[in-house]
Structures are given as structure tokens and as C-alpha cells.
C-alpha positions as CSV (number, residue, x, y, z in Angstrom):
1,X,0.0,0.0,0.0
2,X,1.5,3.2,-0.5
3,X,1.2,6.4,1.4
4,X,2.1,9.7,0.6
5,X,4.0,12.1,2.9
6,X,2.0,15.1,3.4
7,X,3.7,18.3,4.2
8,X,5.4,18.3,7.6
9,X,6.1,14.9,7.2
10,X,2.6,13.8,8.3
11,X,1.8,10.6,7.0
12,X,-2.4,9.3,6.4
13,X,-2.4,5.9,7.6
14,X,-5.7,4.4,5.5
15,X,-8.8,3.4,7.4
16,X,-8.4,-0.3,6.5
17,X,-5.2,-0.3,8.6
18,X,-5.7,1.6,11.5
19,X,-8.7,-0.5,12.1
20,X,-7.2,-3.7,11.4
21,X,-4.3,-2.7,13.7
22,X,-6.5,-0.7,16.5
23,X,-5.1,2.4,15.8
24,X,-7.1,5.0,17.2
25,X,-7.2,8.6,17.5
26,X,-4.6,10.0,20.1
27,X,-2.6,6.2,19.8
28,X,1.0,6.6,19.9
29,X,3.3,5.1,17.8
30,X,7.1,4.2,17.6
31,X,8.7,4.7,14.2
32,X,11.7,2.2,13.7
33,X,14.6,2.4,11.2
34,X,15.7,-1.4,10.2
35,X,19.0,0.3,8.3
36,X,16.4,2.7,5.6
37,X,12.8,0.6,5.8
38,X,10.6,2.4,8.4
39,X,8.4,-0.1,10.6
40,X,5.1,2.0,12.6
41,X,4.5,0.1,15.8
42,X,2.1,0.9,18.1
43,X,3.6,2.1,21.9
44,X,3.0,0.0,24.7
45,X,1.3,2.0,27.3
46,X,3.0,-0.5,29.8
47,X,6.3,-2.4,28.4
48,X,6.7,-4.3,31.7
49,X,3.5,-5.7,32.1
50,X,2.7,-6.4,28.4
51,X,5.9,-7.9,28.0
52,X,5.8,-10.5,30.8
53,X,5.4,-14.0,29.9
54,X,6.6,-13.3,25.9
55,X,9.7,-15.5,26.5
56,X,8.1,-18.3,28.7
57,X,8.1,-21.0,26.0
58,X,11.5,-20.2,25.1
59,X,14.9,-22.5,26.3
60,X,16.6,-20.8,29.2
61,X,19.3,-18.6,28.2
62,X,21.0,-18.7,31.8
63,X,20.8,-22.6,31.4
64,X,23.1,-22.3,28.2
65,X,24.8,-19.6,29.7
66,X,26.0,-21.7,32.7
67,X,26.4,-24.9,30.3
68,X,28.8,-23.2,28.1
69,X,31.0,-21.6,31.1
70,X,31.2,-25.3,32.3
71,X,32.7,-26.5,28.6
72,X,35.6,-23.3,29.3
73,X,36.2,-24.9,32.5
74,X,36.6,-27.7,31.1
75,X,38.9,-26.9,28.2
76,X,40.5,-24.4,30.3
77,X,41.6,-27.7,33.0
78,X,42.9,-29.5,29.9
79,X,45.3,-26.7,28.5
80,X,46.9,-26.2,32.0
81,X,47.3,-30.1,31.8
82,X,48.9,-29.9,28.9
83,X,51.1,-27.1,29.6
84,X,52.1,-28.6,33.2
85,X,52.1,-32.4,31.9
């Protein structure tokens, strides 16, 4: 869809997609730069509390975290073997 910048940079956002993606009147927005395309996201009135539980189904990162200091270790023990052996 394309959308003409109006002077002062204001940009008309057709009716299709602001109902479609609840944008209503006085809704603010985040405008973000992925390196020259422009993505509108609507601003979470609460970050902290809409954002808890998004990662819940996901693997652990401190598990792998702690797994992967425990392979150094590891390697670490060896190559001071070697060097003292």
C-alpha cells in the first residue's frame, strides 16, 4: 500500500489499517529504522506488564549460559594439563 507524505512529514495511515491494527485517534506510535525501511509500531502504554510471559516457552538462556562456562572450565583444566604435563 502506499502512502504519501504530506507536508510536515505527516503521513495518512488508510482506514483499513488503522482499524485492522486498533489504531485510534490520540494512539501513539514508535517509528523504527531497520537500516532505511521504516516499521510504525504501536507504543505500549505499559512495556513491563505487556511484555511479561513473551519469553516463557523459550529455552533458558541462563541454562546455556551456565552450560557453556562449564565447557571453558573444562577446556581451560585441559590446556593447563597440557602445559604442566
Amino acid at each position: 500500500m502506499i502512502v504519501t507524505v504530506l507536508s510536515g512529514g505527516r503521513l495518512v495511515i488508510p482506514a483499513e489499517l488503522r482499524k485492522k491494527c486498533h489504531l485510534l485517534p490520540g494512539t501513539q506510535v514508535i517509528i523504527v529504522d531497520y537500516g532505511g525501511v521504516l516499521a510504525i509500531v504501536p507504543a505500549m502504554k505499559d512495556p513491563i506488564k505487556q511484555g511479561r510471559g513473551m519469553l516463557k516457552d523459550l529455552p533458558s538462556l541462563t541454562a546455556d549460559l551456565l552450560e557453556e562456562r562449564a565447557r571453558e572450565r573444562e577446556r581451560d583444566g585441559a590446556r593447563l594439563k597440557r602445559l604442566d604435563g
